[in-house]
FIKE-700231 format. One record per residue: residue in three letters; x, y, z of N, C-alpha, C in turn. Coordinates in Angstrom, 2 decimals, m for minus. Layout:
BEGIN
<atom ala; <X; Y; Z>; <X; Y; Z>; <X; Y; Z>>
...
//
This chain:
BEGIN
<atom unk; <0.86; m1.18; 0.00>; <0.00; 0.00; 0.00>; <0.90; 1.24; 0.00>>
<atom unk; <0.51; 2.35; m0.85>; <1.26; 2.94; m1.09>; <1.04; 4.20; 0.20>>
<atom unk; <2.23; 5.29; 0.64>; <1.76; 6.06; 1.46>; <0.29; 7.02; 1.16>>
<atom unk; <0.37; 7.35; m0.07>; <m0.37; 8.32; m0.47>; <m2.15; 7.60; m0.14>>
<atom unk; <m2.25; 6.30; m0.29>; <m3.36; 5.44; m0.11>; <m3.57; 5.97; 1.49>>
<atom unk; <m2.42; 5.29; 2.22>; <m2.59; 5.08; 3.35>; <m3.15; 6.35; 4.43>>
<atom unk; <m2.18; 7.33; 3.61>; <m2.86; 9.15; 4.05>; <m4.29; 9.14; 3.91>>
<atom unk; <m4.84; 9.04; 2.62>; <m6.20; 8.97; 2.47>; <m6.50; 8.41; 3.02>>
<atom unk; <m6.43; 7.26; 3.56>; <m7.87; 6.46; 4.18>; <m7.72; 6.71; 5.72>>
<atom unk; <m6.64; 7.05; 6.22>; <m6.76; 7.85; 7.82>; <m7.28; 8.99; 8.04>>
<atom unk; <m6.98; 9.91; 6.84>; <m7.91; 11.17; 7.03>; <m9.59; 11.16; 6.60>>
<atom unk; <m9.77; 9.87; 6.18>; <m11.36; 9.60; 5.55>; <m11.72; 9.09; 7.02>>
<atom unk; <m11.02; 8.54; 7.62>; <m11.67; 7.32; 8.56>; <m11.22; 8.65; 9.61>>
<atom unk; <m10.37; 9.53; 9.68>; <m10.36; 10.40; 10.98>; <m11.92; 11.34; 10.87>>
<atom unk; <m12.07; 11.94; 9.77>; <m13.00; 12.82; 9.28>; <m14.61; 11.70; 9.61>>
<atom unk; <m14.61; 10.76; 9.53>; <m15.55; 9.89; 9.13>; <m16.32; 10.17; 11.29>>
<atom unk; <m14.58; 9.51; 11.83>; <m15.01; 9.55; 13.57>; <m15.51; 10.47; 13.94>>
<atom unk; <m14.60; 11.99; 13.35>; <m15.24; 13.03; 14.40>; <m17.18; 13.26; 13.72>>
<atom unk; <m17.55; 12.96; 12.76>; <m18.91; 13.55; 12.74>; <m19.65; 12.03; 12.81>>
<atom unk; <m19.37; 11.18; 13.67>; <m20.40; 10.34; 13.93>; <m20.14; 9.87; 15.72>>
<atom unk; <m19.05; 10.86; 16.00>; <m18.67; 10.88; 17.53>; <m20.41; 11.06; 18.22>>
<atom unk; <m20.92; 10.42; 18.91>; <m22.02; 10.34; 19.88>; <m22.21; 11.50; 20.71>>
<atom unk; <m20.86; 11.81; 21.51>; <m20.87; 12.69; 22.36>; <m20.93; 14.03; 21.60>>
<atom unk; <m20.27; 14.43; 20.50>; <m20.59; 15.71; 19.80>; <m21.95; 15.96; 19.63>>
<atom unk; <m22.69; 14.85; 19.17>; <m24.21; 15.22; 18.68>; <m25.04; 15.18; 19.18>>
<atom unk; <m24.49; 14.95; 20.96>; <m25.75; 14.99; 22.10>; <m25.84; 16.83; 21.77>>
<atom unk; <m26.87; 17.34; 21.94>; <m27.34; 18.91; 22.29>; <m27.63; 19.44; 23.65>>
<atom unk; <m26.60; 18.84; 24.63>; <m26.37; 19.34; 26.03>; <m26.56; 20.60; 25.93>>
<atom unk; <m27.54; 21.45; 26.36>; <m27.71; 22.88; 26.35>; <m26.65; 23.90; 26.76>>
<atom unk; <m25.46; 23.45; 27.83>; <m24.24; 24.09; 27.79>; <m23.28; 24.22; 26.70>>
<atom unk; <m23.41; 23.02; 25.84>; <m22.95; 22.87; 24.39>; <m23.23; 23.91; 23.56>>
<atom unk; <m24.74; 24.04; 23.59>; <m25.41; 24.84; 22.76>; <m25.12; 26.80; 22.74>>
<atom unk; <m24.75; 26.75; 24.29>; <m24.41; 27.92; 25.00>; <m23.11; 28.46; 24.36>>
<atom unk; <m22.27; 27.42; 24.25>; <m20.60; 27.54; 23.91>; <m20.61; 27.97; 23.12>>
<atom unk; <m21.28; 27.22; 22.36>; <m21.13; 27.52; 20.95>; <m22.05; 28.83; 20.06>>
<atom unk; <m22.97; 29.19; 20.52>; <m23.32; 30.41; 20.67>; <m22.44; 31.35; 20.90>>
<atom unk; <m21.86; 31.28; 22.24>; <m21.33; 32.56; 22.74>; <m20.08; 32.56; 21.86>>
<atom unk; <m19.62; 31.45; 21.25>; <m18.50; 31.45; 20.28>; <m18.66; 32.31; 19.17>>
<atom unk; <m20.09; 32.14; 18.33>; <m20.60; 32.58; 17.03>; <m20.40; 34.29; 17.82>>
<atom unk; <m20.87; 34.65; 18.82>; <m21.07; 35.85; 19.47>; <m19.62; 36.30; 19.75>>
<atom unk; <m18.56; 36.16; 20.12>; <m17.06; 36.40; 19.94>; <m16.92; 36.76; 18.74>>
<atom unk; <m16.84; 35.74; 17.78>; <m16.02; 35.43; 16.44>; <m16.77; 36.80; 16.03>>
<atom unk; <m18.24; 37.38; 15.77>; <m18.74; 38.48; 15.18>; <m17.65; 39.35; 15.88>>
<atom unk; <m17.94; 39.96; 16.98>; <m17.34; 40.99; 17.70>; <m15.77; 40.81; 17.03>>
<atom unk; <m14.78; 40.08; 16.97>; <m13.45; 39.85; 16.94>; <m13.55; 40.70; 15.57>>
<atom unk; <m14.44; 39.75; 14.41>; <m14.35; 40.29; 13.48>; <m14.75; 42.31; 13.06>>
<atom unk; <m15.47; 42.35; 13.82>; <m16.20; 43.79; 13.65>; <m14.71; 44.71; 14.73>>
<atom unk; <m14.20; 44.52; 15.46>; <m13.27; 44.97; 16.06>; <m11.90; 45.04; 15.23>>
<atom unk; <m11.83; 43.62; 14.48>; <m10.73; 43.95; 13.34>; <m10.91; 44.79; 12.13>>
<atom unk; <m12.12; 44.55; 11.68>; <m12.60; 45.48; 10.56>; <m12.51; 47.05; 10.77>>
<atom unk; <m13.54; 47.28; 11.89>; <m14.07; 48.58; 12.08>; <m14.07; 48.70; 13.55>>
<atom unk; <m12.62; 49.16; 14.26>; <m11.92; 49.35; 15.52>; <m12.79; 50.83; 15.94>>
<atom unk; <m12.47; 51.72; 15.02>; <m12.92; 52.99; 15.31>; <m14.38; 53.42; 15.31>>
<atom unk; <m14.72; 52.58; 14.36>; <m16.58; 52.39; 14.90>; <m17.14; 52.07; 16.27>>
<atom unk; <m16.47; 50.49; 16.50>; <m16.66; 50.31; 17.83>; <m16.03; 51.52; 19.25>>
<atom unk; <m15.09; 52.19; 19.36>; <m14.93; 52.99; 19.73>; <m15.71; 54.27; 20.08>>
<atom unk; <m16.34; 54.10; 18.87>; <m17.48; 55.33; 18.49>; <m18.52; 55.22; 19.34>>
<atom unk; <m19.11; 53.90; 19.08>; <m20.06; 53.48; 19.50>; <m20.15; 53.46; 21.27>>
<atom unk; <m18.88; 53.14; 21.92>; <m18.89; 53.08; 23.28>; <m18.47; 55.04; 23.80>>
<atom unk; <m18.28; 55.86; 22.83>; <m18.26; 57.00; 22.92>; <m16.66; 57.09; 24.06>>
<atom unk; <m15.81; 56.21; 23.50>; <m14.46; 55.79; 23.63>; <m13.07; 57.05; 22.45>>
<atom unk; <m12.85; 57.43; 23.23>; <m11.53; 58.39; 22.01>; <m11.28; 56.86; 21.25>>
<atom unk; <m11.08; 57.89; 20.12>; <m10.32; 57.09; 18.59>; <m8.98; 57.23; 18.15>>
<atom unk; <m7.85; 57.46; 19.32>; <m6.69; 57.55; 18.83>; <m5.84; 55.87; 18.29>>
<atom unk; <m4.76; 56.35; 17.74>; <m4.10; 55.25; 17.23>; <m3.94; 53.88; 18.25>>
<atom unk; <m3.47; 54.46; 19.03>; <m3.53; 53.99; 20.13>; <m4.23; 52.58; 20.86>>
<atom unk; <m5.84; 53.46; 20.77>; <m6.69; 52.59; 21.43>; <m6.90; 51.32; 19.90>>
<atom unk; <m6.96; 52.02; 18.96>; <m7.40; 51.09; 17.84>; <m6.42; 50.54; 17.70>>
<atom unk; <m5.28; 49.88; 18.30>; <m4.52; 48.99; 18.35>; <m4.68; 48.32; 19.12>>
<atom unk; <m5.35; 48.99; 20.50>; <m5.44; 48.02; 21.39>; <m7.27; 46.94; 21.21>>
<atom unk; <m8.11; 47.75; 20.23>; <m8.97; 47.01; 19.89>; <m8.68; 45.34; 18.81>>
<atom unk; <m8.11; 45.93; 17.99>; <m7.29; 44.69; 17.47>; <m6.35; 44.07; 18.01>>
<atom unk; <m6.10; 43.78; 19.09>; <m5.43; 42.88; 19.85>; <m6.13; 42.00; 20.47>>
<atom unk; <m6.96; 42.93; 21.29>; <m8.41; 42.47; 21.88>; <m9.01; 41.34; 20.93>>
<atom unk; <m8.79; 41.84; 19.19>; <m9.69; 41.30; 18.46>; <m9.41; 39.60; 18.32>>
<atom unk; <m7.76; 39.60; 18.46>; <m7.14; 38.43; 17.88>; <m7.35; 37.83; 19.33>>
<atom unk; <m6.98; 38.06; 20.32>; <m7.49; 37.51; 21.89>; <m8.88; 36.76; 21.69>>
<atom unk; <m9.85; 37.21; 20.93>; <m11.22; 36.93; 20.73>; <m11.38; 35.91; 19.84>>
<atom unk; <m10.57; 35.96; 18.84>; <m10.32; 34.69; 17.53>; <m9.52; 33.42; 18.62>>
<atom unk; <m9.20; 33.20; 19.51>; <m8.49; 32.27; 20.17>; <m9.95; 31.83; 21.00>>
<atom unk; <m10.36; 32.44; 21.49>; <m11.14; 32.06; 22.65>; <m12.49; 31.54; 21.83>>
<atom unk; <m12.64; 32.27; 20.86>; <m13.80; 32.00; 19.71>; <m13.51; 30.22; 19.67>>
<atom unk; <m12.24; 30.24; 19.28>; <m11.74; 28.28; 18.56>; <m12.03; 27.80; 19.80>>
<atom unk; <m11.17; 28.08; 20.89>; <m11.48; 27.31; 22.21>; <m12.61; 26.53; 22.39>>
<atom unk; <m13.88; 27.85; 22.48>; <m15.14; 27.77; 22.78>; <m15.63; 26.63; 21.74>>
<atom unk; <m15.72; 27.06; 20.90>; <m16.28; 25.93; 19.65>; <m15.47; 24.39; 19.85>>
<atom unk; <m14.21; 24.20; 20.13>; <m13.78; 22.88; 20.35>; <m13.98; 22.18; 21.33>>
<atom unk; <m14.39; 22.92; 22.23>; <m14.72; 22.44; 23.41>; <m16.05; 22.05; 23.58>>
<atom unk; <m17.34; 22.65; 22.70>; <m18.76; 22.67; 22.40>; <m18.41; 21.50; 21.66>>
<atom unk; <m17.65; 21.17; 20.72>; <m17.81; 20.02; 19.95>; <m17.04; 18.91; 20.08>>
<atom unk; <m16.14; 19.07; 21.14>; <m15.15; 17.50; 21.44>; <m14.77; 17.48; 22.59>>
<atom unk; <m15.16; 18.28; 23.51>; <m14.97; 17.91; 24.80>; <m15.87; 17.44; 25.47>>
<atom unk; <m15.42; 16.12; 26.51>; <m16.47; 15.34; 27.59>; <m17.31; 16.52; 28.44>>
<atom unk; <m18.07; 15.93; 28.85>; <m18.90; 16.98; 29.64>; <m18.18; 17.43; 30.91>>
<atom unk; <m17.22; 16.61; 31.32>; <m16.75; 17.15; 32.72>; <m15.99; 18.61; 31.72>>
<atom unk; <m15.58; 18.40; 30.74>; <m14.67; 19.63; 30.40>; <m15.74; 20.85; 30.10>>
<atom unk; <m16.77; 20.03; 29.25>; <m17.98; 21.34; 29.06>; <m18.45; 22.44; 30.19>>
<atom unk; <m18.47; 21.59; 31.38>; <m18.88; 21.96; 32.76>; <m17.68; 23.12; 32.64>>
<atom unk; <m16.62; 22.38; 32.73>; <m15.18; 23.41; 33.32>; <m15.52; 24.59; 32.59>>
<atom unk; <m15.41; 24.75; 31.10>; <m14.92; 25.65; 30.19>; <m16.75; 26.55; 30.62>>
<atom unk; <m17.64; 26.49; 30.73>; <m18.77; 27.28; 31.42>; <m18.76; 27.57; 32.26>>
<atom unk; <m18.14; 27.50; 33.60>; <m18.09; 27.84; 34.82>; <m16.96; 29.08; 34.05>>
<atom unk; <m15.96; 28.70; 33.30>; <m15.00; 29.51; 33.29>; <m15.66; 31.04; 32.28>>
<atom unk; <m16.29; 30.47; 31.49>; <m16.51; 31.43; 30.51>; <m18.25; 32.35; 31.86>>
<atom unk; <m18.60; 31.39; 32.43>; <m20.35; 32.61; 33.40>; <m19.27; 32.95; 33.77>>
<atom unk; <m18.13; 33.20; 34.14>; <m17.16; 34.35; 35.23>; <m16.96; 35.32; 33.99>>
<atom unk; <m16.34; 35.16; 33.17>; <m16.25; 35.95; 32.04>; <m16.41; 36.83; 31.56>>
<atom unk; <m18.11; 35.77; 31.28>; <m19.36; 37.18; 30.30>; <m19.65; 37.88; 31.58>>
<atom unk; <m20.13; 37.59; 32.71>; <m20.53; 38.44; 33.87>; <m19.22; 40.07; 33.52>>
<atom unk; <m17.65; 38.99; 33.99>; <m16.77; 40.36; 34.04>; <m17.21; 41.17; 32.54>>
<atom unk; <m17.17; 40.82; 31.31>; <m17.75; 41.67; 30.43>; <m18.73; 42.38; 30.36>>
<atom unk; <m19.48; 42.10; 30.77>; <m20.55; 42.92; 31.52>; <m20.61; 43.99; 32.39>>
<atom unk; <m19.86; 43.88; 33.63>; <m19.64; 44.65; 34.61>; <m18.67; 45.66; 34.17>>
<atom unk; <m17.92; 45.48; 33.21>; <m16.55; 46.14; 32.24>; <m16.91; 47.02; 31.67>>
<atom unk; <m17.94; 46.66; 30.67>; <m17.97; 47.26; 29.58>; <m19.09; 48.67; 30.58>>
<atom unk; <m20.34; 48.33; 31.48>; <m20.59; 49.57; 32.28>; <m19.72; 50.19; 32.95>>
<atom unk; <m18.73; 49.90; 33.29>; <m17.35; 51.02; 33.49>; <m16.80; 51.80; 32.82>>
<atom unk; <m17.08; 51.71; 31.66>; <m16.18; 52.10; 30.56>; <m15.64; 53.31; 31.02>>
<atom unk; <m14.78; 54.42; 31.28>; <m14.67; 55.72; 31.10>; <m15.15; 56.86; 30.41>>
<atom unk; <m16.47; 56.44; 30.10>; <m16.71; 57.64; 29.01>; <m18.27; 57.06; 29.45>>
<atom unk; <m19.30; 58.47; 28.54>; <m20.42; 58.59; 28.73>; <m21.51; 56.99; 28.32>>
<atom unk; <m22.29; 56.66; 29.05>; <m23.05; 55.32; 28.44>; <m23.71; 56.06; 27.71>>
<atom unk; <m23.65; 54.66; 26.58>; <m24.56; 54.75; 25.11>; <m25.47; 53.53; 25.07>>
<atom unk; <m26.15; 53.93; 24.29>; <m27.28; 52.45; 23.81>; <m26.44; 51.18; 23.59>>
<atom unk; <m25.13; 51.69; 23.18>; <m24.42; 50.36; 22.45>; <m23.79; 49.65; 24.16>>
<atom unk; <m23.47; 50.69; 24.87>; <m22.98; 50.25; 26.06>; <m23.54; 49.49; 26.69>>
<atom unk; <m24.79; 49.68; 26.74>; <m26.06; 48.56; 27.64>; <m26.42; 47.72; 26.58>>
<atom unk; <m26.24; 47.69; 25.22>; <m26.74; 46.45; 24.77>; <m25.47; 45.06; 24.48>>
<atom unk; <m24.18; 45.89; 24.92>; <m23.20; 44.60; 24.62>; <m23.00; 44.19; 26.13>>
<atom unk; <m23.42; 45.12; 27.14>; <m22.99; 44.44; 28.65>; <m24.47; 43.78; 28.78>>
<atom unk; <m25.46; 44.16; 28.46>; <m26.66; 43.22; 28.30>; <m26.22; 41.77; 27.51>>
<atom unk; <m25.41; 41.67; 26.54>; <m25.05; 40.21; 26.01>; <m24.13; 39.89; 27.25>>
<atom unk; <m23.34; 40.28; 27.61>; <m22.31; 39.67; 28.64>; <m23.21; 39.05; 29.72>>
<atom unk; <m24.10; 39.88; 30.58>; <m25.19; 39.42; 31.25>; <m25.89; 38.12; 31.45>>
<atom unk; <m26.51; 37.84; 29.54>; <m27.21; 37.24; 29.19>; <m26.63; 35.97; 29.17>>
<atom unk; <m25.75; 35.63; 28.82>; <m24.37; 34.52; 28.58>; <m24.14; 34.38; 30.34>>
<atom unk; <m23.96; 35.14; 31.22>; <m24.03; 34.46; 32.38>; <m24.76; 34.07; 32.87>>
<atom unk; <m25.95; 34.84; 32.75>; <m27.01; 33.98; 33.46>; <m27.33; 32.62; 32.56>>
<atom unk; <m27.02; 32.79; 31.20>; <m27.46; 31.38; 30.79>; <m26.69; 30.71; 31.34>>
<atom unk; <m25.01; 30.49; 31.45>; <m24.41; 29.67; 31.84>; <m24.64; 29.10; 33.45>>
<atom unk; <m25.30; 30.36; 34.25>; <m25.43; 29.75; 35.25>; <m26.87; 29.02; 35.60>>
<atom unk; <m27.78; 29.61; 35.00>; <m28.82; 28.44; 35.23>; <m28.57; 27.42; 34.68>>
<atom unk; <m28.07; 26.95; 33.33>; <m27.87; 25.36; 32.98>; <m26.75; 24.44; 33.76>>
<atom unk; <m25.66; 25.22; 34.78>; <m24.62; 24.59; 35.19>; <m25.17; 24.18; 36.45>>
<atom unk; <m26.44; 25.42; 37.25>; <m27.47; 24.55; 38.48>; <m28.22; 23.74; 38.24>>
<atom unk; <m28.63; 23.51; 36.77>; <m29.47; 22.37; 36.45>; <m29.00; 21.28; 36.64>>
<atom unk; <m27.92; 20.70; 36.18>; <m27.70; 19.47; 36.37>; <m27.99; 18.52; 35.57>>
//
């Protein structure tokens, strides 16, 4: 058998395991959460890399060089935690699901409590992204008392 065979049929038969894995395709509602709040990162990361000075705008935040560097840093911080979240929604045991939600309701709460700090005047945009931070904790914490 030649290598090139042998490549193929491990990456058919690897590809084949992960989407008939059992445990991925249970819809544990903390799963469901992760992976949400992932889709909800990955936007923000992206809208922070795109359009730094918008978001800025929006939190009624100065727009120097400065800060819009430090938004795109933020942004790529967000593209990591985005993958995390999603790999962990889709291949981690539940004891890890548990972990990575306990870790992330501390999180969105601190995002929440953060983003109403901000230094500068509150805006609509201010209460509606610490309202998502909020929302993500309390989900995480009622499904992690459920049991």
């Amino acid at each position: 058998m030649s290598y090139a065979l042998l490549g193929k049929r491990l990456c058919l038969s690897y590809l084949v395991s992960i989407f008939t894995m059992t445990e991925t395709i249970q819809k544990h509602p903390l799963r469901i959460v992760l992976r949400t709040g992932a889709a909800v990162f990955g936007a923000s990361a992206l809208f922070l890399l795109a359009l730094p000075v918008l978001f800025l705008e929006l939190l009624a935040l100065p727009t120097g060089d400065d800060q819009v560097w430090s938004m795109r840093m933020i942004a790529i911080t967000l593209v990591a935690l985005t993958g995390n979240m999603l790999v962990v929604s889709l291949y981690a045991n539940i004891k890890g699901v548990r972990f990575a939600s306990r870790v992330m309701q501390f999180v969105a709460f601190g995002l929440g409590a953060l983003t109403l700090a901000v230094p500068a005047e509150l805006t609509w945009f201010t209460y509606l992204y610490a309202a998502v931070g909020f929302s993500f904790s309390a989900a995480y914490t009622v499904l992690l008392f459920r049991r």
